[in-house]
N, CA, C, O and CB atoms as a CASP TS submission, in Angstrom:
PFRMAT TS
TARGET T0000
AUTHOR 0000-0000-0000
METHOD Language model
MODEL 1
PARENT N/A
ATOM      1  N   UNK     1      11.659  56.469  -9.165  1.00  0.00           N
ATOM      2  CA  UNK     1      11.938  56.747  -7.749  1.00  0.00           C
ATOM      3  C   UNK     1      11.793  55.478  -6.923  1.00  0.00           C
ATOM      4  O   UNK     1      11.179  54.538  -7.428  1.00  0.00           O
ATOM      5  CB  UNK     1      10.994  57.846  -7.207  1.00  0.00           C
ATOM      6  N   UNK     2      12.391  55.344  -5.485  1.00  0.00           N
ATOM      7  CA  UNK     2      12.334  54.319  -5.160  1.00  0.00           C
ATOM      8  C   UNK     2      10.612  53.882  -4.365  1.00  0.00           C
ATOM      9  O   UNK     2      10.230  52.742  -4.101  1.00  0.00           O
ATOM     10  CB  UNK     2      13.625  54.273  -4.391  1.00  0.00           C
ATOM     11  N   UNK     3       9.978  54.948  -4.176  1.00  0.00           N
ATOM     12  CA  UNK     3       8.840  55.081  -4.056  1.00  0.00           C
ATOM     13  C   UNK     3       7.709  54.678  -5.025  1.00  0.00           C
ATOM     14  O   UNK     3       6.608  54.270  -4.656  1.00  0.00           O
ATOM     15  CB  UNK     3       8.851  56.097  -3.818  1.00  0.00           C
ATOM     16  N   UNK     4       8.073  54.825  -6.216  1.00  0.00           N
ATOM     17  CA  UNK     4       7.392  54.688  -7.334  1.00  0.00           C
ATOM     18  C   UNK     4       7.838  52.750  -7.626  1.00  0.00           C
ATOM     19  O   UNK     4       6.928  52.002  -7.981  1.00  0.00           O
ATOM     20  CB  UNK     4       8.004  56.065  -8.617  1.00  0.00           C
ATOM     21  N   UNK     5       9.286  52.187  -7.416  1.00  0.00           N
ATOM     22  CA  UNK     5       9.287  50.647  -7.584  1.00  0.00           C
ATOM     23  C   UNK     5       8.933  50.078  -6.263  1.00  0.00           C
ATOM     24  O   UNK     5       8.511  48.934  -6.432  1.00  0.00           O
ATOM     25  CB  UNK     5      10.719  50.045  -8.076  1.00  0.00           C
ATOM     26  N   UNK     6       8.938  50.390  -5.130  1.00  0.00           N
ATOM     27  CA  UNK     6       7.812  49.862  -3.962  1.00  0.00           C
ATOM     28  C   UNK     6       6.441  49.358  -4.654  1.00  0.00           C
ATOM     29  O   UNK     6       6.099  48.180  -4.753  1.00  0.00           O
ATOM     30  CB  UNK     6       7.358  51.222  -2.832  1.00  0.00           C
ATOM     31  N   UNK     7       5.528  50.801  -5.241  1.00  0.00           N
ATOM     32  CA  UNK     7       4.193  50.501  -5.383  1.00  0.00           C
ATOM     33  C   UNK     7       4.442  49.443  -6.426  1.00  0.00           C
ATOM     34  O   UNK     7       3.741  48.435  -6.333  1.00  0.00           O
ATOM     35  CB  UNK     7       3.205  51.734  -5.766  1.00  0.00           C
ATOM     36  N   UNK     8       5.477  49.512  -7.574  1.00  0.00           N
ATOM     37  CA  UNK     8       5.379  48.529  -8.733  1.00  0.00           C
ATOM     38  C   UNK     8       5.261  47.026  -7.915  1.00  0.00           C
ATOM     39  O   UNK     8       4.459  46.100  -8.035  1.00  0.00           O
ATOM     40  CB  UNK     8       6.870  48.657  -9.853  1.00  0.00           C
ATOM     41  N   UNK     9       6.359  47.217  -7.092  1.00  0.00           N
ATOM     42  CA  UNK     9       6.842  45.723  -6.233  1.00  0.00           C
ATOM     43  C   UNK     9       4.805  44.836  -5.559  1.00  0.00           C
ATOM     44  O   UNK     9       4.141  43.806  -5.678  1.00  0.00           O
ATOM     45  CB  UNK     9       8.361  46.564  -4.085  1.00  0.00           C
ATOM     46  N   UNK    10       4.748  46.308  -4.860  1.00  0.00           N
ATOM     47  CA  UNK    10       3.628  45.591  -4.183  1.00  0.00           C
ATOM     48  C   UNK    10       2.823  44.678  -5.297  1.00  0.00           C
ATOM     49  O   UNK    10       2.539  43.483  -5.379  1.00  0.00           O
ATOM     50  CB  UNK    10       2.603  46.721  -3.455  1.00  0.00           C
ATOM     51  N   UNK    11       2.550  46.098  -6.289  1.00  0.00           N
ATOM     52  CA  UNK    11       1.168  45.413  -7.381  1.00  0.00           C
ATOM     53  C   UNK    11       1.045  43.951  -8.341  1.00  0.00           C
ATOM     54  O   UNK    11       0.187  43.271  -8.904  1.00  0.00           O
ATOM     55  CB  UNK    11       0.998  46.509  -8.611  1.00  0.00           C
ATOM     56  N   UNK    12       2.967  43.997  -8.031  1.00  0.00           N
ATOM     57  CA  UNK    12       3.074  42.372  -8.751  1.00  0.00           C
ATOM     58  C   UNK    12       3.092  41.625  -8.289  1.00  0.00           C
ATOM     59  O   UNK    12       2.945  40.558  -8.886  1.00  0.00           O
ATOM     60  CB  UNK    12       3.878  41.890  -9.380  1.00  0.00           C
ATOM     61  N   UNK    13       3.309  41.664  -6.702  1.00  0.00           N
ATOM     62  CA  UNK    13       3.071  40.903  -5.490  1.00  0.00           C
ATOM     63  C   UNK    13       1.685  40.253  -5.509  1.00  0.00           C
ATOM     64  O   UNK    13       1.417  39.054  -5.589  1.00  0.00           O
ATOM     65  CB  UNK    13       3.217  41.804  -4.268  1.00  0.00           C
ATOM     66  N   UNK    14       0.845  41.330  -5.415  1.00  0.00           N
ATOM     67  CA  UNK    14      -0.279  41.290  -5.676  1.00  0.00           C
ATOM     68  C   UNK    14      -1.207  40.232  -7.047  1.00  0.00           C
ATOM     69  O   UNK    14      -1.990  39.282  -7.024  1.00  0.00           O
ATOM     70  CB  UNK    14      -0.285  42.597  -5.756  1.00  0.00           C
ATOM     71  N   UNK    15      -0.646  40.957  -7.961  1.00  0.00           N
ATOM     72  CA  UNK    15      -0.655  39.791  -9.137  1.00  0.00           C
ATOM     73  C   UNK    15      -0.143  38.551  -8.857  1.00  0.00           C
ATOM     74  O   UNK    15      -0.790  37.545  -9.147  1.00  0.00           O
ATOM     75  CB  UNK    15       0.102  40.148 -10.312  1.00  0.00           C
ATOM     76  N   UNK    16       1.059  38.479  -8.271  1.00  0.00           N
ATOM     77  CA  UNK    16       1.274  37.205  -8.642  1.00  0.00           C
ATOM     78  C   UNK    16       0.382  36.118  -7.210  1.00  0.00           C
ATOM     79  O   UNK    16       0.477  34.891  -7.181  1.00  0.00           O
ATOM     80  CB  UNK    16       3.176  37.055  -8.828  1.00  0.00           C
ATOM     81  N   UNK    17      -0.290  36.811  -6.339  1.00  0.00           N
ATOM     82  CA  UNK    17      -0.900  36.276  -5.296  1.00  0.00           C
ATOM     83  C   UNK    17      -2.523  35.650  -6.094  1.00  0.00           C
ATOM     84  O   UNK    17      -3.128  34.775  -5.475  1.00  0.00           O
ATOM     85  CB  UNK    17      -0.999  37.580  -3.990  1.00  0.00           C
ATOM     86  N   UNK    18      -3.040  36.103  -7.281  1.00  0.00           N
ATOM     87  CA  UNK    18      -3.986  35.923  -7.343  1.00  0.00           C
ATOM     88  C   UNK    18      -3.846  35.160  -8.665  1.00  0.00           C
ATOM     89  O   UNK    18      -4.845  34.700  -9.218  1.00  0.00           O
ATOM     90  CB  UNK    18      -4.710  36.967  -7.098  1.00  0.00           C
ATOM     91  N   UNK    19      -2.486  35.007  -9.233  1.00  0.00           N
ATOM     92  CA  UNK    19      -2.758  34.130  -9.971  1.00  0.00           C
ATOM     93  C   UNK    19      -1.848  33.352 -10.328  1.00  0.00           C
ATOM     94  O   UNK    19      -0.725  33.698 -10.694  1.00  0.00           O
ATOM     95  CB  UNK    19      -3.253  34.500 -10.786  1.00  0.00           C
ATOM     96  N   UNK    20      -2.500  31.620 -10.203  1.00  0.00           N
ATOM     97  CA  UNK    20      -1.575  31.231  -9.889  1.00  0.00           C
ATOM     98  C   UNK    20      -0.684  30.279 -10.883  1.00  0.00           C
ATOM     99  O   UNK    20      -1.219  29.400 -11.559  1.00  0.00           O
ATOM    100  CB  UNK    20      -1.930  30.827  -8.862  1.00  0.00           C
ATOM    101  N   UNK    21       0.455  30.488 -10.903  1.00  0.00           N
ATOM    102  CA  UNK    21       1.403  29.835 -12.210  1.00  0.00           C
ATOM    103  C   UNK    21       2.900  28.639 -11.599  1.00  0.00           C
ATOM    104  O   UNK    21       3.246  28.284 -10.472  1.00  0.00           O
ATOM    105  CB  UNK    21       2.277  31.589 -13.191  1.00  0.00           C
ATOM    106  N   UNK    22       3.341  28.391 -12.738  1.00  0.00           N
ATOM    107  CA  UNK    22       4.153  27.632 -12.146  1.00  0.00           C
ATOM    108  C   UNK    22       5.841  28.641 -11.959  1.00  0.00           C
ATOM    109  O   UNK    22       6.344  29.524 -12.654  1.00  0.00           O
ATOM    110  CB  UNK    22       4.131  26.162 -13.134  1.00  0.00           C
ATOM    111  N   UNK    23       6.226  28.038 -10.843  1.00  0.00           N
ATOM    112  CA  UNK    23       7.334  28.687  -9.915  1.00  0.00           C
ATOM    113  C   UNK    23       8.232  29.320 -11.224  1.00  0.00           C
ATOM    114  O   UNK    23       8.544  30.509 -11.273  1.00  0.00           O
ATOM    115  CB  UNK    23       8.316  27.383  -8.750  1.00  0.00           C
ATOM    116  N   UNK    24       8.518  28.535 -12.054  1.00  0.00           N
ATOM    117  CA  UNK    24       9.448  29.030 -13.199  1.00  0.00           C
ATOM    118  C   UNK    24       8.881  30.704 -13.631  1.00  0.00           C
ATOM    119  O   UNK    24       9.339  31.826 -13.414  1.00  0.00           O
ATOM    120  CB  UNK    24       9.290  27.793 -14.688  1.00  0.00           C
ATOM    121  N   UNK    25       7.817  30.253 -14.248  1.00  0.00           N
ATOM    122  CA  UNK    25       7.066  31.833 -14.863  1.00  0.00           C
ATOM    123  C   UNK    25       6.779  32.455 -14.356  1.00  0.00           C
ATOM    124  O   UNK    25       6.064  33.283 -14.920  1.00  0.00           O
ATOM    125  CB  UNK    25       6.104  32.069 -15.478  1.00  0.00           C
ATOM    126  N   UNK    26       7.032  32.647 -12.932  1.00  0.00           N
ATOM    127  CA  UNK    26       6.793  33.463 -12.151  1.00  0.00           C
ATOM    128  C   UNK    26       8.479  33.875 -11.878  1.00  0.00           C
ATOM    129  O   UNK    26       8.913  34.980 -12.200  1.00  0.00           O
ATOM    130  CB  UNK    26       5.803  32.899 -10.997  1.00  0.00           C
ATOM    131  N   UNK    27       9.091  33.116 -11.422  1.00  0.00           N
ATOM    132  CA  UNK    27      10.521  34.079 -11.450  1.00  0.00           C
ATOM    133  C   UNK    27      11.132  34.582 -12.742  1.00  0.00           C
ATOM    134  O   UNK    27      12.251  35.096 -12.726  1.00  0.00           O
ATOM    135  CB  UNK    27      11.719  33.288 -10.843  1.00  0.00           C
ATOM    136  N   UNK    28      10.176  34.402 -14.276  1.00  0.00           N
ATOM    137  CA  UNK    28      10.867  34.942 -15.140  1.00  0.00           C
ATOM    138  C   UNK    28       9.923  36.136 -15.302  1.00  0.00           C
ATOM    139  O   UNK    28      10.351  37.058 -15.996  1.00  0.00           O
ATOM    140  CB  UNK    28      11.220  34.063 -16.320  1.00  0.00           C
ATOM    141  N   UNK    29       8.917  36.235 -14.861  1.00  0.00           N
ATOM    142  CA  UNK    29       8.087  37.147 -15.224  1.00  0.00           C
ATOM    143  C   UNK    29       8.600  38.637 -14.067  1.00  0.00           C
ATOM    144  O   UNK    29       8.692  39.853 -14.232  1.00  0.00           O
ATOM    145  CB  UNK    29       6.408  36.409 -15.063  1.00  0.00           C
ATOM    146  N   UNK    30       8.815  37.756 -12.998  1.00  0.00           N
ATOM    147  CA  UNK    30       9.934  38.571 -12.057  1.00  0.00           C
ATOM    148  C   UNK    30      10.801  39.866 -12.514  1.00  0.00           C
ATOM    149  O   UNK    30      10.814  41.084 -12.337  1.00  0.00           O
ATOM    150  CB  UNK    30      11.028  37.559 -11.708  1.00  0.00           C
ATOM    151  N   UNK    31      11.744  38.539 -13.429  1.00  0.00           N
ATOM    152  CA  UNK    31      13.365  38.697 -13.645  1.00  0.00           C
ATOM    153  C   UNK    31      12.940  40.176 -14.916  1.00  0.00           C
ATOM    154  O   UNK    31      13.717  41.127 -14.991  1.00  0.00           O
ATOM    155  CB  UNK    31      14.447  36.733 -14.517  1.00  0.00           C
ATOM    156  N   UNK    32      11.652  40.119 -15.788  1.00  0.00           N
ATOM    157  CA  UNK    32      11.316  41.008 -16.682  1.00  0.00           C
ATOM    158  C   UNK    32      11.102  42.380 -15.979  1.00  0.00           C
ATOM    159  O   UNK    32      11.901  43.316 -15.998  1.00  0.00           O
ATOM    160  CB  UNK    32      10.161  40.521 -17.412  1.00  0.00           C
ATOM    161  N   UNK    33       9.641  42.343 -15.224  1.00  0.00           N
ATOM    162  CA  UNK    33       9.627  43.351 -14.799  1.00  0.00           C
ATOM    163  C   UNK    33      10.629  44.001 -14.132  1.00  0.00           C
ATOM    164  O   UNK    33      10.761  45.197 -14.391  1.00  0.00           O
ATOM    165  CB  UNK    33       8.846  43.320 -14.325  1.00  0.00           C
ATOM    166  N   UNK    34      11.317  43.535 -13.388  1.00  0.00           N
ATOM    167  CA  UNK    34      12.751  44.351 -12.278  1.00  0.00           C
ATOM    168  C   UNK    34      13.434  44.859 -13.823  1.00  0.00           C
ATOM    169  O   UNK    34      13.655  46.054 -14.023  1.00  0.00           O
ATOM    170  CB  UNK    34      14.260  42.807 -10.912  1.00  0.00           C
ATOM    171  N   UNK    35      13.671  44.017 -14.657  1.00  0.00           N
ATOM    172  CA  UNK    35      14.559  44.409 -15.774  1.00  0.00           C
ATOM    173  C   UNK    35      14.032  45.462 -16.504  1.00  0.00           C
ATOM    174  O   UNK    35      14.743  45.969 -17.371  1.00  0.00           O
ATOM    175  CB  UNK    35      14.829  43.341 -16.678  1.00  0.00           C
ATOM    176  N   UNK    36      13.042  45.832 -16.332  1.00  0.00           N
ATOM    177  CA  UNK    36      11.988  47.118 -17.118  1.00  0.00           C
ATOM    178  C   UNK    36      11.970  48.358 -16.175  1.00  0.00           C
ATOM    179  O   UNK    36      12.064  49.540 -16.503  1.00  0.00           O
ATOM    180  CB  UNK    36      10.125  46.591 -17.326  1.00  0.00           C
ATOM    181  N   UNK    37      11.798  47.709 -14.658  1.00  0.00           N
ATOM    182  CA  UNK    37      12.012  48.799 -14.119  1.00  0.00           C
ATOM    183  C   UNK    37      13.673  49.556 -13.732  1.00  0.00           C
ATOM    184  O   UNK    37      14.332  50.591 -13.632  1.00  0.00           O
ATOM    185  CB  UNK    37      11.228  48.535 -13.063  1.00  0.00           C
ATOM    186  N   UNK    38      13.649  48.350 -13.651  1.00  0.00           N
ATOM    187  CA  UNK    38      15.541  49.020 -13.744  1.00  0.00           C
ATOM    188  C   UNK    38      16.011  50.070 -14.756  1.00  0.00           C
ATOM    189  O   UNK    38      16.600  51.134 -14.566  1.00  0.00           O
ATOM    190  CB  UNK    38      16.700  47.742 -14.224  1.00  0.00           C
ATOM    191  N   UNK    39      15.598  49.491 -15.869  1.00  0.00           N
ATOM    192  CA  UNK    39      16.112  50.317 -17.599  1.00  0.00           C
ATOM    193  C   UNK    39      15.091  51.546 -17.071  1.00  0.00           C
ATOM    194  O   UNK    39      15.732  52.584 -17.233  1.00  0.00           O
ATOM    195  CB  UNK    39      15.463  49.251 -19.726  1.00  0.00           C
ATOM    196  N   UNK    40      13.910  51.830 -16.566  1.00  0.00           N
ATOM    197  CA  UNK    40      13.077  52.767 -16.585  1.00  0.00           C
ATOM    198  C   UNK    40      13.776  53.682 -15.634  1.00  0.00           C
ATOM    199  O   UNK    40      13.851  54.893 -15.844  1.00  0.00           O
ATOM    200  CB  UNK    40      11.695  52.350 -16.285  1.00  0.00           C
ATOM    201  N   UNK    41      14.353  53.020 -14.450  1.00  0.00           N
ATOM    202  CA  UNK    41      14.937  54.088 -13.624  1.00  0.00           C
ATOM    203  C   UNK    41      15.809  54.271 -13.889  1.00  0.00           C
ATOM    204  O   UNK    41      16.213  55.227 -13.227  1.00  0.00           O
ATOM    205  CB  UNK    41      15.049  54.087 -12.531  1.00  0.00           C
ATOM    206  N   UNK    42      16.828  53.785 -14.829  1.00  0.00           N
ATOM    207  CA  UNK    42      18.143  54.550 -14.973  1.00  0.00           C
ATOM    208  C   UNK    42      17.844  55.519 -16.633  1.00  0.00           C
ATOM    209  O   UNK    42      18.839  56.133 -17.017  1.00  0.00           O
ATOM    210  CB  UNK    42      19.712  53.164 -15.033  1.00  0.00           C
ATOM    211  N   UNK    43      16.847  55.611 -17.336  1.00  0.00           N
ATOM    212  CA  UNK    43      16.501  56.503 -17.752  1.00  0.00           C
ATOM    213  C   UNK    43      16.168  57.831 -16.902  1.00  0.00           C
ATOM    214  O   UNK    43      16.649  58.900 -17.278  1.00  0.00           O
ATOM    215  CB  UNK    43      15.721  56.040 -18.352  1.00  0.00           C
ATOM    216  N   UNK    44      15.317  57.767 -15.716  1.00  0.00           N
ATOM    217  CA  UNK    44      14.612  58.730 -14.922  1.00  0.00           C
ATOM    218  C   UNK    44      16.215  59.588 -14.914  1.00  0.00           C
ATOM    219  O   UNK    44      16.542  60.607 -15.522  1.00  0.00           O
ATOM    220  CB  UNK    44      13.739  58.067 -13.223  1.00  0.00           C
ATOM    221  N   UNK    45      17.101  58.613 -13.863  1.00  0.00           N
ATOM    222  CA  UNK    45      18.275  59.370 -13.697  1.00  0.00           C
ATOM    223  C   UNK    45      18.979  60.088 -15.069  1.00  0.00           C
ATOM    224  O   UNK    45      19.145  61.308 -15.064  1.00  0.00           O
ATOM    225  CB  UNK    45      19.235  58.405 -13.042  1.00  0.00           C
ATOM    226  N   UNK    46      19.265  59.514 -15.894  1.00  0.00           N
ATOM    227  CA  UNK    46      19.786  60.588 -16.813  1.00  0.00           C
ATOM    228  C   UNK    46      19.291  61.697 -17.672  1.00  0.00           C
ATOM    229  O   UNK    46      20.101  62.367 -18.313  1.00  0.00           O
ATOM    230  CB  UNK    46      20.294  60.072 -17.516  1.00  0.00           C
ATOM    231  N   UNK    47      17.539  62.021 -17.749  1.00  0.00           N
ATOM    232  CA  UNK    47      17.390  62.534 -18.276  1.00  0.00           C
ATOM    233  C   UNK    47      16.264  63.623 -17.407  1.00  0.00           C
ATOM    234  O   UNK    47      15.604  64.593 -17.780  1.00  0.00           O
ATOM    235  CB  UNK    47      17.320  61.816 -19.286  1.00  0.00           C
ATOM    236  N   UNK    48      16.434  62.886 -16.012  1.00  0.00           N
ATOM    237  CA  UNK    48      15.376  63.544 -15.513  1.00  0.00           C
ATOM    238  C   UNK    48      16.674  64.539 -14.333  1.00  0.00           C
ATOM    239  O   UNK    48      16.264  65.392 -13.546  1.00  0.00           O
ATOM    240  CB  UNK    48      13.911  62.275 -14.756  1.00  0.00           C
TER
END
């Protein structure tokens, strides 16, 4: 739900505020999670 990738959004926000890495691994670590949650929500939609 889009409610449910808000809280994801915040908590990695969050993570990534407290720890600190270089700019690269942080936009790939990005580019993963969105890509996990993406595949997760377009599961929700087809089966939910």
């Amino acid at each position: 739900s889009v409610k449910a990738l808000a809280e994801i959004f915040d908590f990695v926000a969050g993570l990534m505020q407290r720890v600190p890495k270089k700019p690269n691994e942080m936009k790939a670590d990005l580019q993963n999670s969105t890509a996990i949650l993406v595949k997760e929500n377009l599961k929700e939609k087809e089966y939910g």
